[in-house]
KEKE-3310 file (N, C-alpha, C; in steps of 0.2 Angstrom, whole numbers, plus 5000, padded with zeros to 4 digits):
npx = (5004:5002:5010:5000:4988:4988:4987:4973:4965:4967:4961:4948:4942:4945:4935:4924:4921:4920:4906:4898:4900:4894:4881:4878:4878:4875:4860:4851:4837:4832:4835:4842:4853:4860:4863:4873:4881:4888:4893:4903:4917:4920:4920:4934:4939:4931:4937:4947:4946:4941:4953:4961:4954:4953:4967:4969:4962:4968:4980:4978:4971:4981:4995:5007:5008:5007:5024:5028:5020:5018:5034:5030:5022:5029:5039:5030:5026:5037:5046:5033:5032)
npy = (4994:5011:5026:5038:5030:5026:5037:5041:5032:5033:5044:5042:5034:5042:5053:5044:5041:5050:5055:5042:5045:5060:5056:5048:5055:5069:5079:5080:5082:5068:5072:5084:5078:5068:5078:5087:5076:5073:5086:5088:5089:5101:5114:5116:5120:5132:5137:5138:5149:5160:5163:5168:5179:5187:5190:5198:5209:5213:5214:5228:5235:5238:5244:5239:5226:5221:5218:5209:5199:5198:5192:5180:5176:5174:5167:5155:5154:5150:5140:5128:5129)
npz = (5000:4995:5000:4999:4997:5009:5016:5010:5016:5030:5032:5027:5037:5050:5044:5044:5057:5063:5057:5065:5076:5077:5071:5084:5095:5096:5100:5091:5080:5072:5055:5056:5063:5053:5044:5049:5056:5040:5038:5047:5045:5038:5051:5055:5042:5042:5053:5049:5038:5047:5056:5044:5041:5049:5053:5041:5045:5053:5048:5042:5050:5060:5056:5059:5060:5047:5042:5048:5047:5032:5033:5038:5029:5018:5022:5024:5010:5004:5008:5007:4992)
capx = (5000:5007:5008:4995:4981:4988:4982:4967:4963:4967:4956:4939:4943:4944:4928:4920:4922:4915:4899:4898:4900:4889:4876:4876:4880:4870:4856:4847:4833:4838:4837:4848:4857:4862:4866:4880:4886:4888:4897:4909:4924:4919:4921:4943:4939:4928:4939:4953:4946:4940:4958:4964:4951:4956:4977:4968:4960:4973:4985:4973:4970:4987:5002:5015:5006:5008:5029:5029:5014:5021:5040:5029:5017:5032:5042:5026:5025:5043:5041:5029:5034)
capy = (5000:5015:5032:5040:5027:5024:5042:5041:5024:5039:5051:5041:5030:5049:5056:5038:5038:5058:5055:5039:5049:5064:5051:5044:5061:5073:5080:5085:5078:5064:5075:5088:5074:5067:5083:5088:5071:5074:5092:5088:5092:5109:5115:5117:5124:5136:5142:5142:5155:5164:5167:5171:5186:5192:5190:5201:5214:5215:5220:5235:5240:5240:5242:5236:5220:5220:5218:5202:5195:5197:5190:5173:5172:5172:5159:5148:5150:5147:5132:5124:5129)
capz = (5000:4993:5007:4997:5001:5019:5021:5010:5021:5036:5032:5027:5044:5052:5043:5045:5063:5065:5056:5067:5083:5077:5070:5092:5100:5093:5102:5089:5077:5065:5048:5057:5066:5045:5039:5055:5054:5037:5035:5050:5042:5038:5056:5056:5039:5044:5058:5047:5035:5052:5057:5039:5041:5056:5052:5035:5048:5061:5044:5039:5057:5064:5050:5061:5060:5042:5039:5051:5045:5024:5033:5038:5024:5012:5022:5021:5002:4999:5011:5001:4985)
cpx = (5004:5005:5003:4989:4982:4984:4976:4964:4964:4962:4951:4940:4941:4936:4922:4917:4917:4907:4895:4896:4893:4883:4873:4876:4877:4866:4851:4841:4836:4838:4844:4855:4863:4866:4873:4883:4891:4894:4901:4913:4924:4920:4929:4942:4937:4932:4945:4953:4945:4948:4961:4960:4952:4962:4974:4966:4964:4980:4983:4973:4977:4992:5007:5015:5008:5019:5030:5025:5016:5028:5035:5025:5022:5037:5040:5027:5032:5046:5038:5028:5040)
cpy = (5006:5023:5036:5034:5024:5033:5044:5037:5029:5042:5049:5039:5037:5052:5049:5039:5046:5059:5049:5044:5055:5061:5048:5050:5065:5074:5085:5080:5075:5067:5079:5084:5073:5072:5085:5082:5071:5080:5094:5093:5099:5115:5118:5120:5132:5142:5144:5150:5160:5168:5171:5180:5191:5193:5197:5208:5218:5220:5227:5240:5243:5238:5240:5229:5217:5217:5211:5196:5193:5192:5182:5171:5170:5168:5157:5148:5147:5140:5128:5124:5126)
cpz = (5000:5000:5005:5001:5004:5019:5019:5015:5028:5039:5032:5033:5049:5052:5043:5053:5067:5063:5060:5075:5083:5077:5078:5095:5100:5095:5098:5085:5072:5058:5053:5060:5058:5044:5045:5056:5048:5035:5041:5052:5042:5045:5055:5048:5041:5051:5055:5045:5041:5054:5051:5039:5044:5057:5045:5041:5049:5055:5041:5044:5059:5058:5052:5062:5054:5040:5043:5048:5035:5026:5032:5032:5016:5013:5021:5015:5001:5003:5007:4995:4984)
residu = (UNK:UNK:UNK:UNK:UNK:UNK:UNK:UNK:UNK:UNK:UNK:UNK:UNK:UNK:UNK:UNK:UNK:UNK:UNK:UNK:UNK:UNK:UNK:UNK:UNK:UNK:UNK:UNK:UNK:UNK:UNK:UNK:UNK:UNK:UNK:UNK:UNK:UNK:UNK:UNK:UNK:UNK:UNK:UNK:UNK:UNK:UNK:UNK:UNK:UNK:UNK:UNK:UNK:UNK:UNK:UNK:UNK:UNK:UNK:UNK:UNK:UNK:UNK:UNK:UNK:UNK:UNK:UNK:UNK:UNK:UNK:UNK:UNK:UNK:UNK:UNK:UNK:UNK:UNK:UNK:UNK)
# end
């Protein structure tokens, strides 16, 4: 098994296992129960973009936030690039 579909084999097991728990945990009614089981994931997204917004704010608001905030955002690209 190649390291790719060790981490797909990861990740559904992951998201298998959250819709699982929602599906049991959930005090909510079973349509709503489905759908929050369901769009999980979206959670750590959603708070990602939240931060992004607010690192965008905090550069608008306060400039002296801006030359730290451009030094790490152009390590990460050239990191992953």
């Amino acid at each position: 098994m190649s390291a790719y579909e060790l981490r797909r084999v990861a990740i559904t097991i992951l998201y298998v296992a959250g819709v699982i728990w929602g599906l049991l945990r959930t005090d909510a009614r079973p349509v709503e129960r489905v759908v929050l089981s369901l769009l999980w994931p979206l959670g750590p997204l959603a708070f990602l973009v939240t931060l992004a917004i607010l690192v965008a704010a905090s550069v608008i608001a306060y400039p002296l936030v801006m030359v730290p905030a451009v030094v790490v955002l152009a390590a990460l690209w050239w990191a992953l690039v």
